[in-house]
C-alpha positions as a Python dict, from the first residue, in 0.01 Angstrom:
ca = {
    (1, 'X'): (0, 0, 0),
    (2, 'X'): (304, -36, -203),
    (3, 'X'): (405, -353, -269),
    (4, 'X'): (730, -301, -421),
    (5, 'X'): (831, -653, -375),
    (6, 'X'): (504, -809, -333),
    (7, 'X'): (429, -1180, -445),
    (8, 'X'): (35, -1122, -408),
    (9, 'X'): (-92, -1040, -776),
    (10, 'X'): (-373, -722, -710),
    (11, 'X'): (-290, -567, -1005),
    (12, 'X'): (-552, -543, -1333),
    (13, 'X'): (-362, -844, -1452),
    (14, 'X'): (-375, -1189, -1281),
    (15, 'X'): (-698, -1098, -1020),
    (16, 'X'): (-809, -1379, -837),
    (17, 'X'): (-600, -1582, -1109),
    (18, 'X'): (-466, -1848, -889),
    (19, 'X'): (-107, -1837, -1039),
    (20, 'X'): (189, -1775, -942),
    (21, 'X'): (255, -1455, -835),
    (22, 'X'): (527, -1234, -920),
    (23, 'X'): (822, -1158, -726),
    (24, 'X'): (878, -781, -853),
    (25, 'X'): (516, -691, -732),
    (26, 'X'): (188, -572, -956),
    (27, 'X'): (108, -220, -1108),
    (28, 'X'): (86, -86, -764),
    (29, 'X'): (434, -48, -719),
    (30, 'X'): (365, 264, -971),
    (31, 'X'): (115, 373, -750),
    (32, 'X'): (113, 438, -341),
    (33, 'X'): (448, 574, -224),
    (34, 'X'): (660, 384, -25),
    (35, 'X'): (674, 723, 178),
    (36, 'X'): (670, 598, 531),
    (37, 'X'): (1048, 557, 742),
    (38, 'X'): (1152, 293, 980),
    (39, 'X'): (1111, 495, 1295),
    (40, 'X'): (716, 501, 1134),
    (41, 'X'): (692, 177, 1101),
    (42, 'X'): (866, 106, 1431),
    (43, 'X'): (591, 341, 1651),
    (44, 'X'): (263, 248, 1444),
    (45, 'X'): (421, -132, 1552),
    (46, 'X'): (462, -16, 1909),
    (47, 'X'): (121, 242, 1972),
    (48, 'X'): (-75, -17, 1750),
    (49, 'X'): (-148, -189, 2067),
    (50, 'X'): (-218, 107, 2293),
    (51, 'X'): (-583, 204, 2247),
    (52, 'X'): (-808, 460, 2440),
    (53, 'X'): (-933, 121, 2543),
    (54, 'X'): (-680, 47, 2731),
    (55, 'X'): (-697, 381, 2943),
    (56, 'X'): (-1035, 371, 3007),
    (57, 'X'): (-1211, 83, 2901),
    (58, 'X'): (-995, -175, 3140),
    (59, 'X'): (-1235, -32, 3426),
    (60, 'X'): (-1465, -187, 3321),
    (61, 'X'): (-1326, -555, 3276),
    (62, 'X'): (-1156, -519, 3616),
    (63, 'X'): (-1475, -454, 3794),
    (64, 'X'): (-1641, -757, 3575),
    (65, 'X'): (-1319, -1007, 3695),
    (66, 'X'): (-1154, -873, 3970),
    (67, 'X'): (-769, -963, 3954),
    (68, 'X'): (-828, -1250, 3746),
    (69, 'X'): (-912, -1003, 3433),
    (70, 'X'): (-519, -1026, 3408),
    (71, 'X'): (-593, -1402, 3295),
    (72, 'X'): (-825, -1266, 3031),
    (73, 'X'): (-564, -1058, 2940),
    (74, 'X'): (-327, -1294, 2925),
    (75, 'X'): (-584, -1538, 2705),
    (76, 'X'): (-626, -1234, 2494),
    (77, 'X'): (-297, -1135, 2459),
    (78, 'X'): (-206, -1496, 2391),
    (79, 'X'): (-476, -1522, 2103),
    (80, 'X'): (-282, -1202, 1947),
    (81, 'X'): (10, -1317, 1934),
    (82, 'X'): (-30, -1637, 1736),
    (83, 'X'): (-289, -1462, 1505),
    (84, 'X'): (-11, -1189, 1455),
    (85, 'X'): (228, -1476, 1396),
    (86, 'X'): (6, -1615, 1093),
    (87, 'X'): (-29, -1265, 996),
    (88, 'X'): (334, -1195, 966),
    (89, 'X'): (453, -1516, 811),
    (90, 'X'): (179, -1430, 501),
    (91, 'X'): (298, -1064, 529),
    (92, 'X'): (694, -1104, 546),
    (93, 'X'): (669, -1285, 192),
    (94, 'X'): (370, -1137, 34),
    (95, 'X'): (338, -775, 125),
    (96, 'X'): (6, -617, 61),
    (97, 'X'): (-204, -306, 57),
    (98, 'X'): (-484, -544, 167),
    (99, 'X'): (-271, -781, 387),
    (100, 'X'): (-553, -1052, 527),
    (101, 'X'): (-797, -972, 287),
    (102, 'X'): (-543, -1030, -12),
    (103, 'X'): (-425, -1338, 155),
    (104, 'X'): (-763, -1441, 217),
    (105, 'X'): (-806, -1386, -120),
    (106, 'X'): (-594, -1611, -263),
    (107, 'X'): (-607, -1883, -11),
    (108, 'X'): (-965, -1946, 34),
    (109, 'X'): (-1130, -1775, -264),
    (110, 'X'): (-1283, -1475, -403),
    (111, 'X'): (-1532, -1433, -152),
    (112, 'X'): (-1329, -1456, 121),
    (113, 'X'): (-1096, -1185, 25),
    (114, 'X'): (-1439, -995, -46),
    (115, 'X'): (-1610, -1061, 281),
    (116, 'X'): (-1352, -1019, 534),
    (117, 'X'): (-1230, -701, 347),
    (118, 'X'): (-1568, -524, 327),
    (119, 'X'): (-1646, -595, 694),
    (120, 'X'): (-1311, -506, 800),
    (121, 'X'): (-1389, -117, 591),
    (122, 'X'): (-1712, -87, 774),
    (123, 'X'): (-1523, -179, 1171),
    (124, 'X'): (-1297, 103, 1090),
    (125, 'X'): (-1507, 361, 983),
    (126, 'X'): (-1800, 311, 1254),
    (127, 'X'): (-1456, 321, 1503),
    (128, 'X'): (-1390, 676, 1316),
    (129, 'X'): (-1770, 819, 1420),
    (130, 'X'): (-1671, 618, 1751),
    (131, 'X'): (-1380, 781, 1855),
    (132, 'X'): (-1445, 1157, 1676),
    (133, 'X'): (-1714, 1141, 1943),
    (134, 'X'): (-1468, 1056, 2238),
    (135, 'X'): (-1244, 1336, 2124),
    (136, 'X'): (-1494, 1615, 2107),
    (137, 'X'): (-1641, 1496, 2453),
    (138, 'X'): (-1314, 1573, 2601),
    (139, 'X'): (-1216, 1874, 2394),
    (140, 'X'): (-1599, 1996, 2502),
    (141, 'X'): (-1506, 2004, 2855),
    (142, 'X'): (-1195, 2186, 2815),
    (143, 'X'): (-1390, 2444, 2605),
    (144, 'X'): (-1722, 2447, 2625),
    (145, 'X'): (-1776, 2703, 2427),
    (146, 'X'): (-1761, 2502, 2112),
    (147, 'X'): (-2038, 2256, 2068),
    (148, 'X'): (-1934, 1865, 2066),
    (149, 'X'): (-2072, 1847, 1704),
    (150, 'X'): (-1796, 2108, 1614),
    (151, 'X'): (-1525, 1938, 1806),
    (152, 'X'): (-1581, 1609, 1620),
    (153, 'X'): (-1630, 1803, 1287),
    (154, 'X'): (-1261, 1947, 1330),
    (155, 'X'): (-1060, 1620, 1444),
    (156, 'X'): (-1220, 1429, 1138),
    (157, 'X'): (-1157, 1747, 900),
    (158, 'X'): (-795, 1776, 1022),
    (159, 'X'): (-732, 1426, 1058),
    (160, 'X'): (-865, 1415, 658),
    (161, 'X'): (-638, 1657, 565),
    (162, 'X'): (-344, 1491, 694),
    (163, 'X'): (-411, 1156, 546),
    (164, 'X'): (-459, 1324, 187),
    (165, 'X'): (-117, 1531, 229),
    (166, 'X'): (121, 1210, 211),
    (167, 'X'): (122, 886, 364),
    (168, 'X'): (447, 1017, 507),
    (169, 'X'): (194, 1282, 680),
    (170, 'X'): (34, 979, 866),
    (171, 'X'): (349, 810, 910),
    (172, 'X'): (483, 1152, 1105),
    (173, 'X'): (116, 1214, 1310),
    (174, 'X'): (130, 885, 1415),
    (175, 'X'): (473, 867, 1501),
    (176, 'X'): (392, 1114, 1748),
    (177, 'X'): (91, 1038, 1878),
    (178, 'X'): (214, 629, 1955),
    (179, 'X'): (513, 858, 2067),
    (180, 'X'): (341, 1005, 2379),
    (181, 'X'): (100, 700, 2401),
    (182, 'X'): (425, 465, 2467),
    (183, 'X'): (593, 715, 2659),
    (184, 'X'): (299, 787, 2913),
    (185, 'X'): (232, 396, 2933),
    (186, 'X'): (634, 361, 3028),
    (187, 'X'): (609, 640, 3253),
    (188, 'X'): (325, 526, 3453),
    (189, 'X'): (475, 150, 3477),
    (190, 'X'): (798, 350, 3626),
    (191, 'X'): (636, 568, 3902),
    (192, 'X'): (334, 319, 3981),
    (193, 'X'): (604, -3, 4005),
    (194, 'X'): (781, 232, 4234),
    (195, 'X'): (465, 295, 4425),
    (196, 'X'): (400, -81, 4486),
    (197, 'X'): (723, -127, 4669),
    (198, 'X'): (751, 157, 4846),
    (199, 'X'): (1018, 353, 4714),
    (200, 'X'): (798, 665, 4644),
    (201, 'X'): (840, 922, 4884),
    (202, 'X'): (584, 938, 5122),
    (203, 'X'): (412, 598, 4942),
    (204, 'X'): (354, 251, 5118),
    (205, 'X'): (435, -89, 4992),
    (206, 'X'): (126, -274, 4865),
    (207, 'X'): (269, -600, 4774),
    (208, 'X'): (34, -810, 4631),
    (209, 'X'): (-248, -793, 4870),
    (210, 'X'): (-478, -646, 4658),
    (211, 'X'): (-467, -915, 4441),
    (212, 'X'): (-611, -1179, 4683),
    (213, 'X'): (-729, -970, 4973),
    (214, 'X'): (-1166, -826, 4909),
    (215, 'X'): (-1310, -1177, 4804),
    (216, 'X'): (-983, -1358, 4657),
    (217, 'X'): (-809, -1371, 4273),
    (218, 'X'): (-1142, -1473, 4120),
    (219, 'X'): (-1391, -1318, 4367),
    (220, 'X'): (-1653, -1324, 4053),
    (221, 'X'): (-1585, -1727, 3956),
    (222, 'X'): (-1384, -1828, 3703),
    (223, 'X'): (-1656, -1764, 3474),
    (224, 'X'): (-1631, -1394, 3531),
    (225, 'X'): (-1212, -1443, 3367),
    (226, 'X'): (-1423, -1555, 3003),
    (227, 'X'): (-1698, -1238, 3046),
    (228, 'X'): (-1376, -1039, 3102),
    (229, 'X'): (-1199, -1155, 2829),
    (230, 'X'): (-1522, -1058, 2605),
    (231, 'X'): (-1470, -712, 2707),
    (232, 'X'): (-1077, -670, 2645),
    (233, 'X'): (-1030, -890, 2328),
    (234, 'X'): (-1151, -610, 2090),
    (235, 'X'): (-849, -351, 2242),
    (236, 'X'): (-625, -568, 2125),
    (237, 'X'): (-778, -492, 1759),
    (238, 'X'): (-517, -256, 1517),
    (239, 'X'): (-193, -455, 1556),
    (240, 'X'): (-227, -582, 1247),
    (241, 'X'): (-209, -225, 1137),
    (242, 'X'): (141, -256, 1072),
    (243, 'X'): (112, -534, 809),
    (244, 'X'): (-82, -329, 580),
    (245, 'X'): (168, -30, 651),
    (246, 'X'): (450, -178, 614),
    (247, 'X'): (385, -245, 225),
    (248, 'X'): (452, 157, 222),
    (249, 'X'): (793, 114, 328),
    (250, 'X'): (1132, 87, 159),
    (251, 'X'): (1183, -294, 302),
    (252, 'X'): (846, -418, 429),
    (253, 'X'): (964, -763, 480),
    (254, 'X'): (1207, -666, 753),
    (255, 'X'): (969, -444, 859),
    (256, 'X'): (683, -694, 933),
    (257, 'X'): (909, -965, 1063),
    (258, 'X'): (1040, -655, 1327),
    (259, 'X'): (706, -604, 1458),
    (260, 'X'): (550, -954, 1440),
    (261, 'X'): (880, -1070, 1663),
    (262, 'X'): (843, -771, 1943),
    (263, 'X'): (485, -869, 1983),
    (264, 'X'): (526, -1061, 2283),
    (265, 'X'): (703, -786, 2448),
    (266, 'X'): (449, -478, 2351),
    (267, 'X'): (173, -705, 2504),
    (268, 'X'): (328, -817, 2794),
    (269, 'X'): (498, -512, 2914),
    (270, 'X'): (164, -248, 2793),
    (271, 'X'): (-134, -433, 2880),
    (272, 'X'): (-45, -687, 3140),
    (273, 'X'): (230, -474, 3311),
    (274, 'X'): (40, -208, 3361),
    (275, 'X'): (-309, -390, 3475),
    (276, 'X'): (-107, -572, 3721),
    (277, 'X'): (18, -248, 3852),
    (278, 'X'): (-360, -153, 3875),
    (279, 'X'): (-483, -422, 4039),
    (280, 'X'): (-182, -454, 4286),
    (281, 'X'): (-238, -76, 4397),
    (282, 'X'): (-594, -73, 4421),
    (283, 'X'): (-870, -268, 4555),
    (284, 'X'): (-1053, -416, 4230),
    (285, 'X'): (-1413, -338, 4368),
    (286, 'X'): (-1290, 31, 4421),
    (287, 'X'): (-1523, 254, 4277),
    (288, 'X'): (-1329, 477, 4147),
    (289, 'X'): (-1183, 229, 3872),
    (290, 'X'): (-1470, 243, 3712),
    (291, 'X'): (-1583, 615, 3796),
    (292, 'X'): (-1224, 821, 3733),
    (293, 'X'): (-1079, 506, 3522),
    (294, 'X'): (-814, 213, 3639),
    (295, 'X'): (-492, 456, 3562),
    (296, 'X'): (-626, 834, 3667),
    (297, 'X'): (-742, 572, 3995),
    (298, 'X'): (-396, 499, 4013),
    (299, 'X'): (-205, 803, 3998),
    (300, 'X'): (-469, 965, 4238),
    (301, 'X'): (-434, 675, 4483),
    (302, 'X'): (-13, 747, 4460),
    (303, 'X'): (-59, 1119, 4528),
    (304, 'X'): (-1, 1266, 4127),
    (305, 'X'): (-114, 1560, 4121),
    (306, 'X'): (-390, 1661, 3862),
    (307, 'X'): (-344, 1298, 3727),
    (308, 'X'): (-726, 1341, 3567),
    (309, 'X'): (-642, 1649, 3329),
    (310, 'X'): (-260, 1419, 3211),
    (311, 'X'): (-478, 1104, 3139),
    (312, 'X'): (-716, 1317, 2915),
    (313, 'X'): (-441, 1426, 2722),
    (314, 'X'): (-312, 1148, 2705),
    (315, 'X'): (-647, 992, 2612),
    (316, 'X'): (-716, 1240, 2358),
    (317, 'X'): (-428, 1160, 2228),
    (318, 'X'): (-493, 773, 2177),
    (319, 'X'): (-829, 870, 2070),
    (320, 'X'): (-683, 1140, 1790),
    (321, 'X'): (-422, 849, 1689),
    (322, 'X'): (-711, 574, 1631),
    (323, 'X'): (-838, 794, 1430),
    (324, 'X'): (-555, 881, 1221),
    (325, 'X'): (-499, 496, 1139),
    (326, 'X'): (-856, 410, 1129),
    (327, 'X'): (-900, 621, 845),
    (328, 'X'): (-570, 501, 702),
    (329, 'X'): (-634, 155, 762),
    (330, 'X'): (-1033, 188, 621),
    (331, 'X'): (-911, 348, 308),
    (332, 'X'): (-579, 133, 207),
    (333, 'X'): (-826, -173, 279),
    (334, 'X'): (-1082, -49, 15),
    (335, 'X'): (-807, 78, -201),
    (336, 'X'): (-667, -263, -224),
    (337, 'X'): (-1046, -395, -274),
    (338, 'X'): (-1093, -143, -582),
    (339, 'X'): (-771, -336, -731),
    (340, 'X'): (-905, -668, -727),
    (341, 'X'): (-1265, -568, -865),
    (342, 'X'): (-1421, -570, -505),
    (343, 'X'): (-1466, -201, -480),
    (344, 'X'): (-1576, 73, -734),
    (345, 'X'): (-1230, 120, -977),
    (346, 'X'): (-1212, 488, -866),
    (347, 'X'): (-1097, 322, -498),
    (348, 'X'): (-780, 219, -622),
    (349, 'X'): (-705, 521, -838),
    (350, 'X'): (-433, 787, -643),
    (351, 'X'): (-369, 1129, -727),
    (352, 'X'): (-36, 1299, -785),
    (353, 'X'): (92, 1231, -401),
    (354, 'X'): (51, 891, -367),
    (355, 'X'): (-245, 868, -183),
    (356, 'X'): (-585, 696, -258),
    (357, 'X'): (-756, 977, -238),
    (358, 'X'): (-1101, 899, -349),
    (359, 'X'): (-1128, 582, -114),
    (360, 'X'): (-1025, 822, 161),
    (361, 'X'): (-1317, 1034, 124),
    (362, 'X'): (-1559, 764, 131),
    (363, 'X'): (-1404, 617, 398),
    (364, 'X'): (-1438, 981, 558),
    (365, 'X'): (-1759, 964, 465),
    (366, 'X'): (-1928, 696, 609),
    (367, 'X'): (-1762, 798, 914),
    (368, 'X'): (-1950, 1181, 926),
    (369, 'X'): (-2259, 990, 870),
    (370, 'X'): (-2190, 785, 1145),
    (371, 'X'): (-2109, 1049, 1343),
    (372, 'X'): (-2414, 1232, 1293),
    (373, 'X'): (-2617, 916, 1356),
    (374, 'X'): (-2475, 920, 1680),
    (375, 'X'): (-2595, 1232, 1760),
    (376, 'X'): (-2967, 1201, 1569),
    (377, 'X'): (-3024, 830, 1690),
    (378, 'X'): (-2780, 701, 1934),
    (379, 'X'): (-3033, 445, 2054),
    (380, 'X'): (-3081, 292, 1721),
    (381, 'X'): (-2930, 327, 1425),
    (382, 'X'): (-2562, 402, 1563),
    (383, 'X'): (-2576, 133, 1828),
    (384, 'X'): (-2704, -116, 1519),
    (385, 'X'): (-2362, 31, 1377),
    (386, 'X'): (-2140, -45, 1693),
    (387, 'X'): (-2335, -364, 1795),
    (388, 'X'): (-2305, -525, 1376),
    (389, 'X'): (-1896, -425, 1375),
    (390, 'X'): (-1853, -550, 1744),
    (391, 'X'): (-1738, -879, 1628),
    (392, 'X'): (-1532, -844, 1341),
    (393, 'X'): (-1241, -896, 1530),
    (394, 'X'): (-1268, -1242, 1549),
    (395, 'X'): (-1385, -1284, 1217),
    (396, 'X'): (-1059, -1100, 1098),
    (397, 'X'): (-871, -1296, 1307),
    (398, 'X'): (-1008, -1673, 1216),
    (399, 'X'): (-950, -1595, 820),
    (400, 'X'): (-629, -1529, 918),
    (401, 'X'): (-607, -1873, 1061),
    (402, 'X'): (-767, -2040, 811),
    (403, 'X'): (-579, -1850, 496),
    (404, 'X'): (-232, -1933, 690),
    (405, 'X'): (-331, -2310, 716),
    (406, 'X'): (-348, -2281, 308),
    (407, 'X'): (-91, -2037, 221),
    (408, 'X'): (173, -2206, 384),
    (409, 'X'): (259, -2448, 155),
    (410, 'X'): (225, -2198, -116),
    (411, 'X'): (472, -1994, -4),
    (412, 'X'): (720, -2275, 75),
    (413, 'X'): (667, -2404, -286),
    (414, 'X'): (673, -2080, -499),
    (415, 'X'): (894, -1825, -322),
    (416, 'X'): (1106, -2062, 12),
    (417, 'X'): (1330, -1732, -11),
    (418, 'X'): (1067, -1528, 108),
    (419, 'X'): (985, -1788, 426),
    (420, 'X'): (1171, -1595, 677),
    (421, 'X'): (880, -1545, 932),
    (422, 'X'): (753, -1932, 1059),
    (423, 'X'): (440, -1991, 1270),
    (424, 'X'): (528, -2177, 1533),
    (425, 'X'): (440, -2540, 1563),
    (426, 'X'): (258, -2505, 1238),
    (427, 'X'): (-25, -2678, 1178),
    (428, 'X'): (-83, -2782, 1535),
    (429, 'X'): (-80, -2438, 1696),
    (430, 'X'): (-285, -2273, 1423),
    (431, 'X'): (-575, -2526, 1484),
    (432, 'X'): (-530, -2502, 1860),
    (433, 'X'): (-605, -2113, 1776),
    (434, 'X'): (-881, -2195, 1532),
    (435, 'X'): (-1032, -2374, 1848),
    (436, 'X'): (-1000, -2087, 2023),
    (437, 'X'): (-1159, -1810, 1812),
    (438, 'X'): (-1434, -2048, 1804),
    (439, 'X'): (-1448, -2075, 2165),
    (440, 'X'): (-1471, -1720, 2190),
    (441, 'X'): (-1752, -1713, 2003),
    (442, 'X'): (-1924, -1958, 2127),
    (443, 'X'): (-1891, -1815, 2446),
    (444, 'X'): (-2052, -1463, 2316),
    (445, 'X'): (-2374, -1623, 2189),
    (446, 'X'): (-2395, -1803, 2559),
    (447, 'X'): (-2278, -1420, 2746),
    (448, 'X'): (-2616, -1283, 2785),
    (449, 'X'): (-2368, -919, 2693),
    (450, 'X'): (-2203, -1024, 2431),
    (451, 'X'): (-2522, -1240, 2246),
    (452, 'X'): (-2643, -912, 2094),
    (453, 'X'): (-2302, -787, 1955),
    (454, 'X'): (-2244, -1123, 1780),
    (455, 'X'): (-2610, -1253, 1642),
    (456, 'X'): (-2573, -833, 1456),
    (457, 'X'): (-2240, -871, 1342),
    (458, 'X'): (-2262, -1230, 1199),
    (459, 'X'): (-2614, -1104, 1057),
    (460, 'X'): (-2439, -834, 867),
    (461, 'X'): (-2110, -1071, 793),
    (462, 'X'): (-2379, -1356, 618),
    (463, 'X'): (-2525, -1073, 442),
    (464, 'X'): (-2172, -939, 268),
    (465, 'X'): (-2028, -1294, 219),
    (466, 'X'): (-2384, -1403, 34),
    (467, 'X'): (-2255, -1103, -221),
    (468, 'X'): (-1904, -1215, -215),
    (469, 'X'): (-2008, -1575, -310),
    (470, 'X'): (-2252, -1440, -597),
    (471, 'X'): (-1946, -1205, -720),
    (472, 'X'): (-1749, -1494, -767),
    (473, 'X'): (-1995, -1699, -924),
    (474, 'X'): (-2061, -1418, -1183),
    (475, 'X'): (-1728, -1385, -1207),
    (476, 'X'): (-1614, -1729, -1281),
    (477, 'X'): (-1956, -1771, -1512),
    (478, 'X'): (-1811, -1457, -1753),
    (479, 'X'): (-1464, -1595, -1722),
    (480, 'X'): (-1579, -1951, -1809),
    (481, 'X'): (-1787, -1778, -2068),
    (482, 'X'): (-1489, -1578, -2212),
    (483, 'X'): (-1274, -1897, -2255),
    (484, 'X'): (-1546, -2109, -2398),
    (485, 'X'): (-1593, -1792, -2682),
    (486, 'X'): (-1214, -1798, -2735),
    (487, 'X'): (-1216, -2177, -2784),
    (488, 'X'): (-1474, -2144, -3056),
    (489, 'X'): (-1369, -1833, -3200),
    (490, 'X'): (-1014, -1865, -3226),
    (491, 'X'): (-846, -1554, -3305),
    (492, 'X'): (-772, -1478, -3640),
    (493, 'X'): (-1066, -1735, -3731),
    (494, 'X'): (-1354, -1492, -3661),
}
């Protein structure tokens, strides 16, 4: 993205140079457009965090938990916010088309920037073939004349399209779609808080039985809070999003430190208001929380009618909007990768828009491949795909720790102006978070579930940092090679 103001040095000159960066920014200033508005910014901040996931996928962690999934939601909402914390403190002062990865970069070396960015291309484009295929299930059953294949062709083809137009074209989809997301979330916090007290016409006052009535909070063990947490941690994935946006912007510094501060309250209010609603008007062993979904559950148990056919629209729409920013996030990510050497050079070049529009289409790419493995070998190549990208996640987020541990100091000794974003409690909180991530993982190589997901995933994360380590050796060898040449050849001696 455009770094108009960037300190983080991605242009041709200075890669992976180690010195100071420059306040007014690299080449790339000349290059993406800083074409997206505030009231962008401000709804790709808000509907980063409100996922299909959340609409459907919370069934599932319910019925694992019970009522105590809100404590996993509350540890994974928790984990969010400090990582987003890190996140914005290296953002607010360095804006960057490849935010972590740059940072990463810079921080720990070459290969980090290398590894994390790579795997971080390949988790958004298997989430494109991912949630193409959601959409054209859904658009299938509202006309079935038009095979699924030909559904998910036409949401990636149009979804394409709009990303190539502008990245003000993204900015205004997705300003929409996080529109209706955030409305439909408020809306069904309104009527269903209503609906737990009783004020509903013709409703009943639930209280909070539900939530210790049908075997207690933790009716699974408190074990069952960690499996739970396993299965709602990854939702939580795109609100970093805005970071990489924001560098389009006209002041991404106020920009980032806007959405890293409302964090708390997007969280809070989305994910744990609404699951608390859940749980307090339904029985969590109901079976049709996992069958119809937690929220459709919901609205059917309060009496809305034709609550299925609104939560696939608004579904769709979540669905259509993780697309849109998938695609945008996958192909700033390897834009910014082309710029440092990572990537093929055509990656970072843009055409007369703005946009990078080669490292959109291979972004695109990947993800029609995928989507066509998921219809020619569900069973085994595309679950390799889903089960090797499950993890990432927590990989992103633990670089993120680890580059904010180093860049810290940088930041406070090169550019103290820029410091206007602080992580709390910094270093102690940051290695309390460290600890953390590493618990998580941990826990996923014990979770007989979740041992699958993360043995792939750090299988194909050994295999792309083992190339990001030999990149950097072969760079620094040429480099070292270069200098020892210029040292006997001095110029004008030859």
């Amino acid at each position: 993205m455009g770094v108009r103001q960037s300190n983080v040095t991605e242009g041709a000159e200075g890669e992976h140079s180690g010195h100071p960066p420059s306040p007014e920014g690299p080449a790339e200033q000349d290059s993406l457009k800083a074409g997206l508005k505030n009231r962008h910014l401000s709804m790709i901040a808000i509907g980063g965090v409100i996922g299909a996931g959340l609409f459907v996928g919370s069934g599932a962690g319910i019925a694992k938990a019970g009522p105590g999934i809100l404590v996993s939601y509350l540890l994974a909402g928790l984990l969010v916010v400090l990582v987003m914390r890190m996140l914005g403190e290296m953002a607010a002062a360095n804006p960057s088309s490849g935010s972590f990865s740059t940072y990463a970069d810079r921080a720990l070396g070459r290969w980090a920037g290398f590894t994390i960015g790579w795997l971080y291309w390949f988790f958004w484009v298997v989430v494109l073939a991912v949630e193409a295929t959601a959409a054209a299930t859904i658009l299938t059953g509202w006309l079935p004349s038009v095979p699924q294949w030909a559904w998910a062709l036409i949401v990636m083809v149009l979804l394409t399209a709009t990303n190539l137009a502008s990245v003000g074209s993204y900015g205004e989809f997705e300003f929409w779609f996080a529109g209706i997301k955030v409305v439909a979330i408020t809306a069904f916090i309104v009527i269903a808080g209503l609906a737990v007290f009783g004020l509903l016409p013709g409703s009943e006052a639930t209280g909070t039985s539900n939530l210790t009535d049908h075997g207690g909070f933790l009716p699974n063990g408190p074990g069952a809070i960690l499996s739970g947490m396993l299965l709602v941690v990854f939702s939580f994935m795109g609100s970093e999003i805005v970071t990489l946006a924001a560098g389009e912007s006209a002041h991404p510094e106020k920009m980032v430190r806007r959405a890293t501060n409302s964090v708390i309250w997007r969280i809070g209010s989305f994910y744990l208001g609404s699951i608390l609603l859940v749980v307090m008007l339904l029985p969590w062993n109901s079976k049709a929380v996992v069958d119809e979904g937690p929220y459709v559950a919901a609205l059917n148990e309060i009496g809305i009618p034709h609550a299925g056919t609104i939560m696939d629209v608004i579904v769709v729409t979540a669905v259509l909007s993780c697309l849109n920013s998938g695609l945008y996030t996958a192909s700033r990510m390897a834009f910014s990768l082309g710029r440092r050497g990572d990537a093929p050079k055509s990656f970072s070049q843009v055409d007369k828009r703005g946009v990078p529009a080669v490292a959109i289409w291979s972004s695109v790419a990947f993800g029609f491949v995928a989507v066509i493995f998921n219809y020619t070998s569900p069973d085994t190549v595309f679950q390799f795909l889903l089960n090797s990208s499950g993890a990432v996640a927590l990989f992103v987020w633990l670089v993120i720790c680890l580059s904010q541990l180093r860049m810290r100091p940088m930041i406070e000794r090169e550019t103290p102006e820029r410091h206007t974003v602080r992580m709390w409690l910094y270093p102690y909180l940051t290695y309390a978070t460290i600890g953390l991530i590493l618990f998580v993982i941990g826990y996923m190589f014990y979770d007989k579930e979740g041992r699958e997901q993360m043995v792939m995933s750090v299988a194909v994360g050994v295999v792309v940092l083992a190339l990001g380590v030999w990149l950097q050796r072969k760079h620094g060898n040429r480099e070292a090679a270069e200098k020892a040449s210029a040292e006997a050849y001095p110029a004008g001696k030859g």
